[in-house]
C-alpha positions in Angstrom: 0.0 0.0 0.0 1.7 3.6 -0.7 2.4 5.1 2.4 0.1 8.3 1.5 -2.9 5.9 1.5 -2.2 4.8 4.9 -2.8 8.2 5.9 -5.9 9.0 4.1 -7.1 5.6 5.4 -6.5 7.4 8.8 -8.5 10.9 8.0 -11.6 9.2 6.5 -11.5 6.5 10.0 -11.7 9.6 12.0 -12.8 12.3 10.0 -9.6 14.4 10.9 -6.2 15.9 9.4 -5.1 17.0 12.3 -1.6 16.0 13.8 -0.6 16.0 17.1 3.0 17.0 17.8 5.1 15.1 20.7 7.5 17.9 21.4 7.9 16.7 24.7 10.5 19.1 25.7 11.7 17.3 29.3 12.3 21.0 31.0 8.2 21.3 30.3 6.7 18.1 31.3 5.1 17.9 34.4 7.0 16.7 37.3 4.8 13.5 38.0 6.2 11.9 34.9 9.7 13.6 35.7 9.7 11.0 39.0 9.1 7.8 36.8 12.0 5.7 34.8 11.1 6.9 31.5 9.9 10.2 31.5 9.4 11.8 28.2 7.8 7.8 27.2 5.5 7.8 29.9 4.5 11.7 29.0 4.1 10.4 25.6 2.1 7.7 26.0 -0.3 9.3 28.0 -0.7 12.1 25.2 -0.9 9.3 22.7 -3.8 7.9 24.7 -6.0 11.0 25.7 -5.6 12.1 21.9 -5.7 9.6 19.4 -9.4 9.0 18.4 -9.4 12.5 17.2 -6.2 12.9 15.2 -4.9 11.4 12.2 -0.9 11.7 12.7 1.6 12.0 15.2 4.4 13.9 14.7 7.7 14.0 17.2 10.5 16.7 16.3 13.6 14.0 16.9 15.7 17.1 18.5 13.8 17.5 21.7 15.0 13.6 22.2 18.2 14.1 21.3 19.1 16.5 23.6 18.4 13.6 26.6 21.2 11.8 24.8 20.8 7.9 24.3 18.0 7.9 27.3 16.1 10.2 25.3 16.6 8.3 22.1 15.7 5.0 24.0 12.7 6.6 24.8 11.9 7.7 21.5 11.9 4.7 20.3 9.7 3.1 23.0 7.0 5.6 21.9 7.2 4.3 18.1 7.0 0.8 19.3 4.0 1.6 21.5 2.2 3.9 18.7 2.8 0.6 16.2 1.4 -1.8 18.7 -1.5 0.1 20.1 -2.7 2.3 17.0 -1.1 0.8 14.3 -3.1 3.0 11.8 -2.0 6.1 12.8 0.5 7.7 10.6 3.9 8.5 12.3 6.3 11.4 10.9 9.4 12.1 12.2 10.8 15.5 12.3 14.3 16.0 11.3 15.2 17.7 8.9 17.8 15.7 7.4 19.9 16.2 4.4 23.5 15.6 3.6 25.4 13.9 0.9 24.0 10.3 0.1 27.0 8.1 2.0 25.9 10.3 5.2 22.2 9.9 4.7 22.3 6.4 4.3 22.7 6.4 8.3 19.5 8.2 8.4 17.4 6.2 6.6 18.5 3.6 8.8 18.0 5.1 12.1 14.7 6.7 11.3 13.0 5.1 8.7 14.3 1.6 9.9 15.2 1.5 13.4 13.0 4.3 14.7 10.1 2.6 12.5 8.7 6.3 10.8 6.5 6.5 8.3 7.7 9.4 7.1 10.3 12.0 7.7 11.0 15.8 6.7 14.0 16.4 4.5 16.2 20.0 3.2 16.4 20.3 -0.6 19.6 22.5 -0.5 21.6 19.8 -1.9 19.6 18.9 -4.4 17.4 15.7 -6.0 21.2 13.4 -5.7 22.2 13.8 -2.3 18.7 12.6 -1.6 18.3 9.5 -3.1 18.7 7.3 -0.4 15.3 8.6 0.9 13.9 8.4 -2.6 14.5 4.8 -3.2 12.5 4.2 -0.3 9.2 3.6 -2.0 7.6 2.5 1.3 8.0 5.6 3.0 7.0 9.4 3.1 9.7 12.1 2.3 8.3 15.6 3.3 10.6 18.4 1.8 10.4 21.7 3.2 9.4 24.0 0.7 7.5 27.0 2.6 8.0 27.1 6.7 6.0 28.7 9.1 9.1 30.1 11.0 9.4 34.0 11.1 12.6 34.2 9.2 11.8 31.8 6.4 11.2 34.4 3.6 15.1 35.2 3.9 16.0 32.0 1.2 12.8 31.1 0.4 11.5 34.1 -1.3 14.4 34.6 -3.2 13.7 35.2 -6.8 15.3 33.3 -9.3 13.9 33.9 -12.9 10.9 35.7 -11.5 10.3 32.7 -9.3 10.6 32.7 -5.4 12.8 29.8 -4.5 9.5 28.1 -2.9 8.0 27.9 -6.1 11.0 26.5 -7.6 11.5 23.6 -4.8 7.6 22.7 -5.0 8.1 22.5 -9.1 11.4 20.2 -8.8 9.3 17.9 -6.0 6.2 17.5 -8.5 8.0 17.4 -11.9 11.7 15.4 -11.0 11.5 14.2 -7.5 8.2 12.8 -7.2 8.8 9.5 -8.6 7.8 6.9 -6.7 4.3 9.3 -5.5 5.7 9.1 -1.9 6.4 13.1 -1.8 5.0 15.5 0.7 6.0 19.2 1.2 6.2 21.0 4.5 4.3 24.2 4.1 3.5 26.2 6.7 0.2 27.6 8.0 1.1 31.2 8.2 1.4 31.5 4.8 -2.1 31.0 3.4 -1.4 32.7 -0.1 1.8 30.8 -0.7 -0.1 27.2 0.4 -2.4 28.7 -2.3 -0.1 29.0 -4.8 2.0 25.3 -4.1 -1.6 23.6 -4.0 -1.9 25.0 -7.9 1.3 23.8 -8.8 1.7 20.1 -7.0 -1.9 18.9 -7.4 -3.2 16.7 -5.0 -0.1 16.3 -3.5 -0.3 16.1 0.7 1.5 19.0 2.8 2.8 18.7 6.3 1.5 21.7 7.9 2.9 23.4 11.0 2.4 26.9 12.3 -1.3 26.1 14.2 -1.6 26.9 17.5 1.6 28.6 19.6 2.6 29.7 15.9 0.0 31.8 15.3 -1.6 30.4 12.2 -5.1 31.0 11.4 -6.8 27.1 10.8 -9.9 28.4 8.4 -7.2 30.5 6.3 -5.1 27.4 6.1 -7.8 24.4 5.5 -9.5 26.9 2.6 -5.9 27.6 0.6 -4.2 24.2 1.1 -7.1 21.1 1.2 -6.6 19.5 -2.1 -9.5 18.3 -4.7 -10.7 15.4 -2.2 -10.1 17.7 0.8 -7.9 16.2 2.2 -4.2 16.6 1.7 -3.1 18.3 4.9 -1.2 17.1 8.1 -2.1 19.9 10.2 -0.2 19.7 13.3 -0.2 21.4 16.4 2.2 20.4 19.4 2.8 22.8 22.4 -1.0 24.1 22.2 -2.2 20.5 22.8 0.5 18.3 24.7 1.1 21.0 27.3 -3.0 21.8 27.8 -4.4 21.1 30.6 -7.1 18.8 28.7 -4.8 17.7 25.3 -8.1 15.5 24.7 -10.2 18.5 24.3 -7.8 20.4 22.4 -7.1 18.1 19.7 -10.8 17.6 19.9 -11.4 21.1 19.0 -8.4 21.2 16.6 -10.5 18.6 14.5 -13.7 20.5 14.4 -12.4 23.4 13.7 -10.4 22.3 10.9 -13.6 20.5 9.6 -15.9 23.1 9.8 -13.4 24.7 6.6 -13.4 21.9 4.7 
């Protein structure tokens, strides 16, 4: 099955593209799991549990594990092991941002697509379609290239013109006309930048976007479900992560992150 259909198999169980980020930043968790042998695990599983009937994906940013060394890793790992035992279905991204020559990303593809058991994980196109390959030949798995962040400062490179064309435009073009081979592409565009996410859903189709910037970001859900849903409205990961792991009720937020973004589409 191509990995993209096991996460519209998700959104139509559930009726939800919403994404639930485990940014479990340890110096933020509350102490009660701080006291127990795996802390950012236990945090994670109980997050995993009070959320999952309402979202379609889960989505951990790999550094906030690193930075706990091999615990944190360990730990890491026991969440993907207990997300594939327990909800099987849901579809698991890891966020990492990798991209390096293709001897070097090699390793990556067998630490996070392999060991760590992703379904998907965000790459950099700076080097280009050949220093990527290694992720490509995966057929199996989903490669989710940034093309438009959410971040502040993102406009510095990515609005760059190049023959009239922003540098955006340029990375979603390469993606849907060169990269896209194998139909296991996503881009990472972010939720803050509703005319751009219209202008990349004209150029790649159907095509599914990771989409951060909900929630502590600041991006604005109905602006963001009406420019990016694609022809089956679907098409979107929209993920929120401090705003609904660090809640006092993370089950009523993602529940409300759902409704809202189905009201718009």
């Amino acid at each position: 099955m191509p990995v993209i259909d096991k996460y519209n198999a998700r959104v139509d169980k559930v009726n939800s593209l919403a994404c639930v980020g485990l940014d479990s930043d340890f110096a933020k968790i509350p102490e009660k799991f701080k006291k127990q042998e795996n802390p950012q695990f236990e945090f994670n599983k109980w997050i995993i549990d009070q959320t999952h009937e309402y979202i379609a994906a889960f989505k951990a940013n790999i550094a906030f594990y690193d930075a706990r060394g091999d615990q944190g890793l360990k730990e890491l790992k026991m969440t993907q092991d207990y997300l594939v035992e327990k909800y099987p279905d849901i579809f698991r991204v890891c966020d990492s941002k990798r991209g390096d020559i293709g001897n070097t990303n090699n390793g990556y593809v067998k630490e996070i697509l392999d060991w760590l058991n992703f379904d998907a994980m965000t790459l950099h196109p700076y080097m280009g379609k050949e220093s990527l390959q290694p992720f490509f030949d995966r057929k199996d798995k989903g490669l989710v290239v940034l093309c438009r962040t959410s971040n502040p400062g993102a406009g510095e490179l990515q609005d760059l013109l190049t023959d009239g064309k922003p540098l955006w435009q340029i990375v979603a073009e390469k993606v849907r006309d060169e990269w896209n081979e194998n139909d296991n592409c996503l881009l990472v565009i972010g939720a803050t930048v509703p005319e751009e996410t219209k202008k990349i859903r004209e150029i790649v189709g159907d095509m599914t976007f990771l989409m951060p910037g909900v929630g502590a970001q600041g991006g604005d859900v109905e602006a963001a479900v009406r420019a990016g849903v694609n022809s089956e409205k679907k098409g979107l990961i929209i993920n929120s992560s401090r705003g609904i792991i660090f809640a006092e009720n993370p089950a009523e937020e993602a529940r409300k992150l759902r409704d809202e973004i189905n009201k718009y589409r």
